[in-house]
LORO-855538 format. One line per field, with one value per atom (N, C-alpha, C, CB): atom name; x, y, z. Coordinates in nm, 3 decimals. Glycine has a CB too. Layout:
N
atom = c(CA, ...) .
c1 = c(X, ...) .
c2 = c(Y, ...) .
c3 = c(Z, ...) .
REM end
This chain:
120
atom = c(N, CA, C, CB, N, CA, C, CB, N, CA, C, CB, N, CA, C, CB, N, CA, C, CB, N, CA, C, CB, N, CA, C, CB, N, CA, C, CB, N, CA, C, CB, N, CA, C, CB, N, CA, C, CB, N, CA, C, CB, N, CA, C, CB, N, CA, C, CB, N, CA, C, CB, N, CA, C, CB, N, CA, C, CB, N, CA, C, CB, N, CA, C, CB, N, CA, C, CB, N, CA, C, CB, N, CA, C, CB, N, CA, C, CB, N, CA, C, CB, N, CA, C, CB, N, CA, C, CB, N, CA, C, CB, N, CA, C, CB, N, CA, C, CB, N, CA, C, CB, N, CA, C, CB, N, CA, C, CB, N, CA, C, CB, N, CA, C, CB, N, CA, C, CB, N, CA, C, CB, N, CA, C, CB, N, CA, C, CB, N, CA, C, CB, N, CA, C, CB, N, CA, C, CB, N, CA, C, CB, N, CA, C, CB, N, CA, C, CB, N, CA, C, CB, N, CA, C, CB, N, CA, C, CB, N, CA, C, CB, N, CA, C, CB, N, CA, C, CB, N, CA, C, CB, N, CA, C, CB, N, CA, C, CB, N, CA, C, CB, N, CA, C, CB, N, CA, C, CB, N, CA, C, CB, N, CA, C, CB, N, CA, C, CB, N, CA, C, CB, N, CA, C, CB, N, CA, C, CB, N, CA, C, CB, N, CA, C, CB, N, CA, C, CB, N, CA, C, CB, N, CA, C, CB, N, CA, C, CB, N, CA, C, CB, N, CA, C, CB, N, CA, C, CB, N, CA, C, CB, N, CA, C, CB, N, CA, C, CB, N, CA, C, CB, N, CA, C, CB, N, CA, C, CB, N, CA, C, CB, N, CA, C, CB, N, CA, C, CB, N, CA, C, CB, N, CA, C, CB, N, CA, C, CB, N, CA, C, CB, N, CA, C, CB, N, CA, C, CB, N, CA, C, CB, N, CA, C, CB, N, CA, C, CB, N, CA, C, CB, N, CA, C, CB, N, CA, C, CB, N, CA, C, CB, N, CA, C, CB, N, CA, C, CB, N, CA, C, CB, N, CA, C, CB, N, CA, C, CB, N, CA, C, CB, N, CA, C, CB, N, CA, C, CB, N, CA, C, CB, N, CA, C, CB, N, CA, C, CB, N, CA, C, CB, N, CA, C, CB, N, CA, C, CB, N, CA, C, CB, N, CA, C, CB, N, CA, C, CB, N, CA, C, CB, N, CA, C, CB, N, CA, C, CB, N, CA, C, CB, N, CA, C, CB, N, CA, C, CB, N, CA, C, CB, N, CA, C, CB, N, CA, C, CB, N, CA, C, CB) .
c1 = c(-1.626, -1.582, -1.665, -1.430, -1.684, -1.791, -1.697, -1.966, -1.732, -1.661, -1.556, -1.566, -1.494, -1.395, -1.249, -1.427, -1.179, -1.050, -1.023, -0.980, -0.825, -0.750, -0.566, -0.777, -0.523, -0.371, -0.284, -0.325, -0.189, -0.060, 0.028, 0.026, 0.029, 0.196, 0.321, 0.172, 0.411, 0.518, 0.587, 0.633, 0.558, 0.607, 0.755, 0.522, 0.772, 0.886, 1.037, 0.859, 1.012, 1.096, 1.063, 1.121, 0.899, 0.859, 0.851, 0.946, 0.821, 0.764, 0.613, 0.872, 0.600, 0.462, 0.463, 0.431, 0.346, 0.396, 0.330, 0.309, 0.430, 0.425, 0.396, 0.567, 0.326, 0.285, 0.234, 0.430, 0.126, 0.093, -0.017, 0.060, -0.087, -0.198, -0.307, -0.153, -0.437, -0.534, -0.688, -0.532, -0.749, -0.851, -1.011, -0.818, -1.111, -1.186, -1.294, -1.185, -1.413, -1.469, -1.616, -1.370, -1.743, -1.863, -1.891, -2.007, -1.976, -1.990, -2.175, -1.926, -2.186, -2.302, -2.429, -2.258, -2.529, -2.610, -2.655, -2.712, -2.656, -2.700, -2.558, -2.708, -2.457, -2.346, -2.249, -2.315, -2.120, -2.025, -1.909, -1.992, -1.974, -1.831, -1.912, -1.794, -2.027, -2.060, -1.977, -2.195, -1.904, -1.830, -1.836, -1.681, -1.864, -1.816, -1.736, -1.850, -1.637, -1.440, -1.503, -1.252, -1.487, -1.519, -1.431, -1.562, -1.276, -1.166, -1.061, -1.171, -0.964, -0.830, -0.730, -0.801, -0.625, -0.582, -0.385, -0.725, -0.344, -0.189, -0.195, -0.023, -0.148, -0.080, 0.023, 0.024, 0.016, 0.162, 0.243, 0.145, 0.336, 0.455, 0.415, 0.585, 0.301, 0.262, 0.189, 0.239, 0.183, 0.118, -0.079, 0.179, -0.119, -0.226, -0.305, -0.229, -0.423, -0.445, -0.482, -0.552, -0.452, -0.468, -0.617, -0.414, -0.695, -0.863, -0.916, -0.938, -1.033, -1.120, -1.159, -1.274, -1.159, -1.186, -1.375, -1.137, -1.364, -1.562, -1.587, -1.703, -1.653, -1.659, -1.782, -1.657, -1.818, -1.956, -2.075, -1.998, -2.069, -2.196, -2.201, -2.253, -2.075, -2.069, -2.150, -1.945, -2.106, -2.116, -2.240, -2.074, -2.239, -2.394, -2.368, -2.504, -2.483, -2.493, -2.486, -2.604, -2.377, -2.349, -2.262, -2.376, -2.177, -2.058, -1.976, -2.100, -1.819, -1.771, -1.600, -1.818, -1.507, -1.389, -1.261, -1.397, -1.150, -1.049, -0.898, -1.043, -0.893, -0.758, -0.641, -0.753, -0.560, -0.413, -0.335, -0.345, -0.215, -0.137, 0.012, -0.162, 0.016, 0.125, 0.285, 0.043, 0.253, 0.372, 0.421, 0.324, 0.349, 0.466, 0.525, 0.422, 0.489, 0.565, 0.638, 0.448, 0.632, 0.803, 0.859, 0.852, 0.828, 0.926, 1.000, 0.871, 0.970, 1.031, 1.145, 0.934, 1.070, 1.165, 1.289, 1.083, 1.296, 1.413, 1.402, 1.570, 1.321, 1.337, 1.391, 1.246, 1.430, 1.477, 1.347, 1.628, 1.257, 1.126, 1.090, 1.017, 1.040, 1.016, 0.937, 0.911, 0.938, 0.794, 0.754, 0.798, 0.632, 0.518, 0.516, 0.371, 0.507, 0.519, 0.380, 0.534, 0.444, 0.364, 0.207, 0.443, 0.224, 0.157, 0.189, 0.237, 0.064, 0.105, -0.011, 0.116, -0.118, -0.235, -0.348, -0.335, -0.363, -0.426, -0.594, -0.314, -0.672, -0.809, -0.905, -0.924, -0.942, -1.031, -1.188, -1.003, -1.274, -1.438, -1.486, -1.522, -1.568, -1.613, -1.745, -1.530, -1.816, -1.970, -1.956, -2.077, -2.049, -2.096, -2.254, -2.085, -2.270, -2.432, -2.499, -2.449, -2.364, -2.439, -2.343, -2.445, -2.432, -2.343, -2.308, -2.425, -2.345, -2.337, -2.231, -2.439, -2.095, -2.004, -1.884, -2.027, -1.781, -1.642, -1.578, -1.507, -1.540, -1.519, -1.358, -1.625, -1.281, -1.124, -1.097, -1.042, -1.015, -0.936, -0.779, -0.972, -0.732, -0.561, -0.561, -0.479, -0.431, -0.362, -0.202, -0.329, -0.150, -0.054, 0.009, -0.072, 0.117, 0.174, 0.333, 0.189, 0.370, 0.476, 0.480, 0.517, 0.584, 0.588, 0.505, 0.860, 0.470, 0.453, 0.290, 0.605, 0.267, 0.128, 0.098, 0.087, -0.035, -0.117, -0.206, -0.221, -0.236, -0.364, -0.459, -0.343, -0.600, -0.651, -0.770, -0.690, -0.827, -0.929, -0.982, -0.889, -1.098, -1.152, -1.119, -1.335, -1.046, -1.029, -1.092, -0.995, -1.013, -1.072, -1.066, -0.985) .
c2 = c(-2.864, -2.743, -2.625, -2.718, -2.528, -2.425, -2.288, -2.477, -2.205, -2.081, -2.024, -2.139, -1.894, -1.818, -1.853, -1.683, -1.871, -1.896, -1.810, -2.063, -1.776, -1.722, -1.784, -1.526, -1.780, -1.777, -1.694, -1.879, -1.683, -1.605, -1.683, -1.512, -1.687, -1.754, -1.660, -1.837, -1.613, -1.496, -1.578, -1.439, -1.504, -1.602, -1.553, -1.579, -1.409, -1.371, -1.459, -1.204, -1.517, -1.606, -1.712, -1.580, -1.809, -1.913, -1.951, -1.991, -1.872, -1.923, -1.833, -1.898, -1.931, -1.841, -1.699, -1.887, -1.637, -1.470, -1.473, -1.320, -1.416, -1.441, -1.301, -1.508, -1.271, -1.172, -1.034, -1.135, -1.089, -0.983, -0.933, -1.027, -0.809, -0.719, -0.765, -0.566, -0.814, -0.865, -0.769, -1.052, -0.706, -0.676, -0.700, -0.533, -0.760, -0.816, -0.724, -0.928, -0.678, -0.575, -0.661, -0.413, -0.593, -0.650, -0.506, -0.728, -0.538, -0.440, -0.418, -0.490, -0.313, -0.233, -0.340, -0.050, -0.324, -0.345, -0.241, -0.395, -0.151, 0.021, 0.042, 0.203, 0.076, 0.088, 0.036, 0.152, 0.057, -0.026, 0.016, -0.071, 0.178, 0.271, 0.254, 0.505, 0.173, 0.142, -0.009, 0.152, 0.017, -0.069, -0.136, -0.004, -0.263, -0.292, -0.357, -0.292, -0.290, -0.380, -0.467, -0.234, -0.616, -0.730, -0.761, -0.834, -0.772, -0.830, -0.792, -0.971, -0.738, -0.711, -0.812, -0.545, -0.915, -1.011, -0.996, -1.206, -1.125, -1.097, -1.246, -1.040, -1.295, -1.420, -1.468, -1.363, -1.621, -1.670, -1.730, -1.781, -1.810, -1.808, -1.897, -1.845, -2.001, -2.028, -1.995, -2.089, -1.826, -1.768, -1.753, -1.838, -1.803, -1.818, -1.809, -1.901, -1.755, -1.696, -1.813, -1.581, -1.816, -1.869, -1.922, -1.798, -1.880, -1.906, -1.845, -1.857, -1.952, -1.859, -1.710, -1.921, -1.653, -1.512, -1.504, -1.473, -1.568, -1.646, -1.778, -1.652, -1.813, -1.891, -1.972, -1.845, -2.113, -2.101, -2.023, -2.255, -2.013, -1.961, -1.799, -2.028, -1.709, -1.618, -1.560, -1.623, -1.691, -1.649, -1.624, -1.753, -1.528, -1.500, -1.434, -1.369, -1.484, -1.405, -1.292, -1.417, -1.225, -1.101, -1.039, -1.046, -0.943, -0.866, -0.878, -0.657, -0.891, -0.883, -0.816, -0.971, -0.762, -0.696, -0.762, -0.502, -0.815, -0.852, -0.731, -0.972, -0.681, -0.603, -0.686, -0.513, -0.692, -0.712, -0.604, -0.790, -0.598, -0.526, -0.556, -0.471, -0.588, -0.716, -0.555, -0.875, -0.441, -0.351, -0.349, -0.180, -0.337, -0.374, -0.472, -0.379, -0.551, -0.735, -0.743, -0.895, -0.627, -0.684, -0.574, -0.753, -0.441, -0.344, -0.450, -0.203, -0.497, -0.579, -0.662, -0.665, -0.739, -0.840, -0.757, -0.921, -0.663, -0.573, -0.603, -0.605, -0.572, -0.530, -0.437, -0.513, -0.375, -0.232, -0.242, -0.230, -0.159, -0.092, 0.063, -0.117, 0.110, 0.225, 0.279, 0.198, 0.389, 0.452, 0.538, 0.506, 0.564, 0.491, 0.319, 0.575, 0.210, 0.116, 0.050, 0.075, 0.009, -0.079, -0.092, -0.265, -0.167, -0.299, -0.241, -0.475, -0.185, -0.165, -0.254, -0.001, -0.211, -0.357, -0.377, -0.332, -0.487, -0.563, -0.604, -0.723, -0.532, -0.519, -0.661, -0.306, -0.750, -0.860, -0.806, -1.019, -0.825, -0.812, -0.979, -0.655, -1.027, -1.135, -1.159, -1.211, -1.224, -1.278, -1.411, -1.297, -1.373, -1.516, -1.550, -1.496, -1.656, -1.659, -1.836, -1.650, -1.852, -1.993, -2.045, -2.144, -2.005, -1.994, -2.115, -1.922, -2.191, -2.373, -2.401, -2.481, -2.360, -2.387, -2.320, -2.352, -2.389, -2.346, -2.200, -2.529, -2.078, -2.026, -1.971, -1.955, -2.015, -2.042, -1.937, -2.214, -1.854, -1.745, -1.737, -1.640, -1.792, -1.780, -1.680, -1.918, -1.595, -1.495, -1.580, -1.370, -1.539, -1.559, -1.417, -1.661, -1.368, -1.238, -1.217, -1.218, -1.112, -1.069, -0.931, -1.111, -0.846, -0.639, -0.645, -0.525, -0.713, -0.640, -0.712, -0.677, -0.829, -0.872, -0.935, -0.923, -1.018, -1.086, -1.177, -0.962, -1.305, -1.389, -1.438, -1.478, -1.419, -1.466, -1.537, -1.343, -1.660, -1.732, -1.821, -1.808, -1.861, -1.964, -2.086, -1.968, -2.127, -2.225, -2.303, -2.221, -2.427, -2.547, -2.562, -2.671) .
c3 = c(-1.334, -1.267, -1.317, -1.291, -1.240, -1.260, -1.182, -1.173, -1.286, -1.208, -1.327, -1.046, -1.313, -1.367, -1.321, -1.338, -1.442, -1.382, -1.510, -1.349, -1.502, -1.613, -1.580, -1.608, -1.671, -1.661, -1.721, -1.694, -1.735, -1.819, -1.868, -1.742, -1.976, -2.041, -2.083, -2.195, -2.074, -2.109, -2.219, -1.971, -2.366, -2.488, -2.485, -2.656, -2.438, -2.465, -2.355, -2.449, -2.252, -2.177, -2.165, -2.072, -2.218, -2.257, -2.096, -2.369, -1.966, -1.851, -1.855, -1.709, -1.729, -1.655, -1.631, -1.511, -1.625, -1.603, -1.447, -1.740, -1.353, -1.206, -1.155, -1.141, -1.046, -0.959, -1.082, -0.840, -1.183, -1.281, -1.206, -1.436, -1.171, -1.153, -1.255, -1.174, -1.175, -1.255, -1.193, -1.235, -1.276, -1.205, -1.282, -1.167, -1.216, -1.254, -1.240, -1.208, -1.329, -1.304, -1.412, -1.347, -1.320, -1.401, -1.467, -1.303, -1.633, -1.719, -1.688, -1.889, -1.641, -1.629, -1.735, -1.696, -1.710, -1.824, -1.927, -1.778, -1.869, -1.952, -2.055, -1.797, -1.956, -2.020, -2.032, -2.011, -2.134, -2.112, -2.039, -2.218, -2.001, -1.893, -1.748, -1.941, -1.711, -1.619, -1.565, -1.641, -1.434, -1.462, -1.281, -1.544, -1.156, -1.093, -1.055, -1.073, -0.981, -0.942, -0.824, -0.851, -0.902, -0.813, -0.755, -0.859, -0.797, -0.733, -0.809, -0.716, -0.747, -0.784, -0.690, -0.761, -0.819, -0.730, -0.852, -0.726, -0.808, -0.887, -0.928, -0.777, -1.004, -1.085, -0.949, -1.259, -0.948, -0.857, -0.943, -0.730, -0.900, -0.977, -1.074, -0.907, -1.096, -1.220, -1.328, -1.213, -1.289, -1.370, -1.362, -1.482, -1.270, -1.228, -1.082, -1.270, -1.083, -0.951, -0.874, -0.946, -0.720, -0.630, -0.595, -0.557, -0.667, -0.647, -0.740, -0.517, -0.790, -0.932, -0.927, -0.961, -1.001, -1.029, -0.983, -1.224, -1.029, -0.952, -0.914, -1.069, -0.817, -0.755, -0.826, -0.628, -0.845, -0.888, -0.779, -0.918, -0.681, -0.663, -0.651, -0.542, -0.735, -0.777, -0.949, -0.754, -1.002, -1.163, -1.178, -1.277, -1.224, -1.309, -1.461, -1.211, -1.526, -1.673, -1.661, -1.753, -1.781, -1.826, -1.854, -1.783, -1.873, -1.971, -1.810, -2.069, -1.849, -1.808, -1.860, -1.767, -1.745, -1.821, -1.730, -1.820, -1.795, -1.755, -1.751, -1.839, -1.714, -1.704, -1.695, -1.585, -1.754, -1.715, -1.703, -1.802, -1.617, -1.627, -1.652, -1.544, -1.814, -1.842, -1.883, -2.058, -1.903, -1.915, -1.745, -1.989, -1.664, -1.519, -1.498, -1.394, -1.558, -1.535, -1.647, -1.536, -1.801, -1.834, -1.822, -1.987, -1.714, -1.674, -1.593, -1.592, -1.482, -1.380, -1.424, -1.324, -1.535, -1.609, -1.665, -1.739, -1.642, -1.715, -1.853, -1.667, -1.880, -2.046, -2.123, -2.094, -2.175, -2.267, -2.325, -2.395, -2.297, -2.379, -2.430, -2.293, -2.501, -2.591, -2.432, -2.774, -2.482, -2.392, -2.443, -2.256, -2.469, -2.405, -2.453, -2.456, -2.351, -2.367, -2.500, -2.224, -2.575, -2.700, -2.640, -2.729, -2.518, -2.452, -2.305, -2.496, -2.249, -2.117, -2.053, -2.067, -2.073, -2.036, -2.142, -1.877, -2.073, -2.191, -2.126, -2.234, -2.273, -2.158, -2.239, -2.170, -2.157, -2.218, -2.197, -2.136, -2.263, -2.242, -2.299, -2.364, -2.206, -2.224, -2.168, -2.187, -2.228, -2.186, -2.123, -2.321, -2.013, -1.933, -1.970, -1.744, -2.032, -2.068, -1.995, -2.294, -1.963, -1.892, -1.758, -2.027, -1.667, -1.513, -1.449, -1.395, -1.521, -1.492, -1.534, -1.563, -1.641, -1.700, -1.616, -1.834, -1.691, -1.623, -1.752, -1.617, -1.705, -1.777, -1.752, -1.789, -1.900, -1.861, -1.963, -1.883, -1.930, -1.988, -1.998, -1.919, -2.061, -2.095, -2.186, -2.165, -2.102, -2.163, -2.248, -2.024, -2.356, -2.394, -2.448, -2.473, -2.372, -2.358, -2.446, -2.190, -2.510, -2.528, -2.515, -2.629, -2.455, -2.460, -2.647, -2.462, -2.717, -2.847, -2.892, -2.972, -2.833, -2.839, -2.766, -2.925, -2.804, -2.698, -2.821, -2.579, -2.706, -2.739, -2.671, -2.784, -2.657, -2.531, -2.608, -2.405, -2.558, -2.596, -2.475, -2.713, -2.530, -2.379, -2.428, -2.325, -2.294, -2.250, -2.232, -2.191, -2.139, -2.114, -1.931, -2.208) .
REM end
């Protein structure tokens, strides 16, 4: 498999995190506030988007930025939270250096942290 994928896990109810705001943006080469919005998409109810974030004959080498927007998905969940929320989104930066590979991004979420690493 070749291409960008990601998921969500919600540690705090131990399901999938469903209909979360994901926006996928390429990082400039000059700069890192140079930024293009490739796709803005949502998590489905297994916590994962409906089609890779890149396709293989999308991926190409270079910086890339993951947005989550994991403080609207546990406003929803009815949480009792502080505000300004702890954890309102959660920003990933990641390198693509070999466009032939599958590149897997799991989020693991709570209102108070996060873990994200590549996948499989």
């Amino acid at each position: 498999m070749i291409g960008l994928t990601t998921h969500i896990l919600d540690l705090t109810h131990g399901t999938p995190a469903e209909n979360v705001k994901i926006k996928l943006s390429r990082i400039g080469h000059e700069s890192e506030t140079e930024k293009q919005l490739l796709q803005t998409t949502f998590t489905n109810q297994h916590g994962r988007v409906d089609r890779p974030l890149l396709e293989p004959q999308e991926i190409v080498p270079g910086k890339y930025e993951l947005l989550f927007y994991v403080g609207d998905y546990f406003l929803r969940k009815g949480l009792t939270l502080d505000k300004p929320l702890f954890l309102d989104k959660v920003v990933v930066h990641f390198g693509i250096s070999q466009p032939n590979s599958h590149y897997h991004i799991p989020l693991l979420i709570s209102p108070w942290g996060y873990q994200v690493y590549r996948g499989s």
